[in-house]
C-alpha positions in Angstrom: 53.2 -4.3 30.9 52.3 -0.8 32.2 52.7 1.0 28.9 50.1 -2.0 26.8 47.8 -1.3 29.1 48.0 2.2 28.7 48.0 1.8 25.1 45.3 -0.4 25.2 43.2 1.9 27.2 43.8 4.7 24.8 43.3 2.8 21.8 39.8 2.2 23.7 38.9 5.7 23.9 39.8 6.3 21.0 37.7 3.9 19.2 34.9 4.6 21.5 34.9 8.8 20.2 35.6 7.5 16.2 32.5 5.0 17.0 30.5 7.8 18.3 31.6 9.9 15.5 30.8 7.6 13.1 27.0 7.1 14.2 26.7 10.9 14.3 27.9 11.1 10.5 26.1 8.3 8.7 22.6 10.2 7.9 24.4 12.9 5.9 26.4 9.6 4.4 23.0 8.3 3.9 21.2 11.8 2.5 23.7 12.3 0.7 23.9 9.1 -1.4 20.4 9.3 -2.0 20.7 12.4 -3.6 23.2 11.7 -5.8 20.8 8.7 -6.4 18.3 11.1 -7.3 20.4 13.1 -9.8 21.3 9.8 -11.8 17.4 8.9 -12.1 16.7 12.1 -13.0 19.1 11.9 -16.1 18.1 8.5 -16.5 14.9 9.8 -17.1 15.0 13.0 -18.8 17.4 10.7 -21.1 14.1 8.8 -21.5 16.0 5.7 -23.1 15.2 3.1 -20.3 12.5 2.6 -18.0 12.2 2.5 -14.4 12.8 -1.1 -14.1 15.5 -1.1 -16.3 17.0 1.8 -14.5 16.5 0.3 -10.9 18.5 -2.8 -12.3 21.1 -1.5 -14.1 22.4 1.2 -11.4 23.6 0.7 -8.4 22.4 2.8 -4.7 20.3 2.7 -2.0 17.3 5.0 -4.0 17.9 2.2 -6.9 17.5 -0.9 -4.4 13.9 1.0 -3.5 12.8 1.3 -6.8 13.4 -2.2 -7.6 11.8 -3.3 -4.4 8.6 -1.3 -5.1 8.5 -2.0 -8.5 9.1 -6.2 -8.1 6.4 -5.6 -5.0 4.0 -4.2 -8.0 4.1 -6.4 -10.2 3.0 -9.1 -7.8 0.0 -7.5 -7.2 0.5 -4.9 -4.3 -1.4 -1.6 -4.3 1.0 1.9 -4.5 0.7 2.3 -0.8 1.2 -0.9 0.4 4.4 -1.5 -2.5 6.1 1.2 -1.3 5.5 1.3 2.6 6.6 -2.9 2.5 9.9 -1.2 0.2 10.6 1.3 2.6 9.9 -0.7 5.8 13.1 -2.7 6.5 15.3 -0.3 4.6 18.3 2.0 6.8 16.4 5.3 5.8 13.9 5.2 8.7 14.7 9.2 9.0 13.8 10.0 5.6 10.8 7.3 5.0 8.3 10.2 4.8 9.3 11.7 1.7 10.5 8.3 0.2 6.9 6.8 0.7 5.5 10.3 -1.2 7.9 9.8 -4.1 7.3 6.2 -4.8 3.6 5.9 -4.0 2.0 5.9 -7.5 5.3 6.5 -9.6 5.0 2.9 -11.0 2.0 4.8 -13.1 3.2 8.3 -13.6 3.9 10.1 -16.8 7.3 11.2 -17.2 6.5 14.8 -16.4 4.8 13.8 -13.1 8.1 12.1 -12.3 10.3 15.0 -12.4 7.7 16.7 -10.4 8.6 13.9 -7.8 11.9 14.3 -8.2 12.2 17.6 -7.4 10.0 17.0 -4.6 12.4 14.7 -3.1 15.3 16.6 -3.6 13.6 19.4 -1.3 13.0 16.8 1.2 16.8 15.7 0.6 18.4 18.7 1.0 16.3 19.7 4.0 17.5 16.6 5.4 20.8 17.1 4.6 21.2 20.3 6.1 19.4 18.6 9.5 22.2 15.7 9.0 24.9 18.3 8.4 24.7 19.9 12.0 24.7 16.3 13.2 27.4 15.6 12.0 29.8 18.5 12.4 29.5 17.2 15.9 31.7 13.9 14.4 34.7 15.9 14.6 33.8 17.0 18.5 33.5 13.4 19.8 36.6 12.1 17.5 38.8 14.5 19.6 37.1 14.0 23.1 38.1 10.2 22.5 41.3 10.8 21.7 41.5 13.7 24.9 40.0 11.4 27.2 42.2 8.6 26.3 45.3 10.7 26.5 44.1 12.9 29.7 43.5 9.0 31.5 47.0 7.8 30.6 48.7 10.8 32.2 47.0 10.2 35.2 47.7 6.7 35.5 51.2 7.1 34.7 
């Protein structure tokens, strides 16, 4: 009975540090996934085959579910501002909402060239981010093990 209880109470520490860990690494999950959003637009749209609609139907991603959103909040009658600030409001990139708003905020009426100008624009923002999410999460790795210590270090001394 002892030893499940120990193993229970490392398993608990354990999970506590990978929860921890987890939380710590889920911007650069985040930033990271919107860049690689970014990138697929930005062929989609130097392609110039399909239009942003289209595009924000057809693929798949978090940058692609924002699109649509400001795009559907558009055409029922929204202004730029409002479309995307309601797009960007209950979305899980609260962090990076800044240069989100920027970038969608009059691209429903923006020539193609202006686009790319606001997707380059993003991708600074992005990669800034990313390197602000990176240092985060490098501590991931640091709490992972402290869970797994602690766990380990509390069974010894209850054994």
């Amino acid at each position: 009975m002892k030893t499940i209880g120990l193993l229970l109470l490392f398993g608990l520490c354990t999970a506590i540090g990978m929860h921890i860990a987890t939380e710590k690494s889920a911007r650069l999950h985040r930033v990271n996934g919107l860049i690689r959003d970014l990138q697929t637009l930005s062929d989609q749209i130097t392609s110039g085959q399909r239009s942003l609609m289209r595009i924000s139907e057809e693929e798949s991603g978090e940058l692609f579910d924002l699109l649509h959103r400001y795009l559907s909040l558009r055409s029922d009658s929204y202004s730029e501002s409002d479309a995307a600030r309601l797009a960007i409001e209950n979305h899980a990139c609260r962090t990076e909402a800044e240069p989100l708003c920027a970038f969608l905020c009059g691209l429903s009426s923006a020539s193609s060239d202006a686009i790319r100008q606001r997707i380059d624009s993003l991708r600074d923002a992005l990669r800034k981010a990313q390197k602000e999410a990176d240092e985060t999460a490098k501590q991931a790795k640091t709490f992972r093990a402290i869970g797994v210590l602690i766990g380990a270090g509390v069974c010894i001394l209850l054994l």
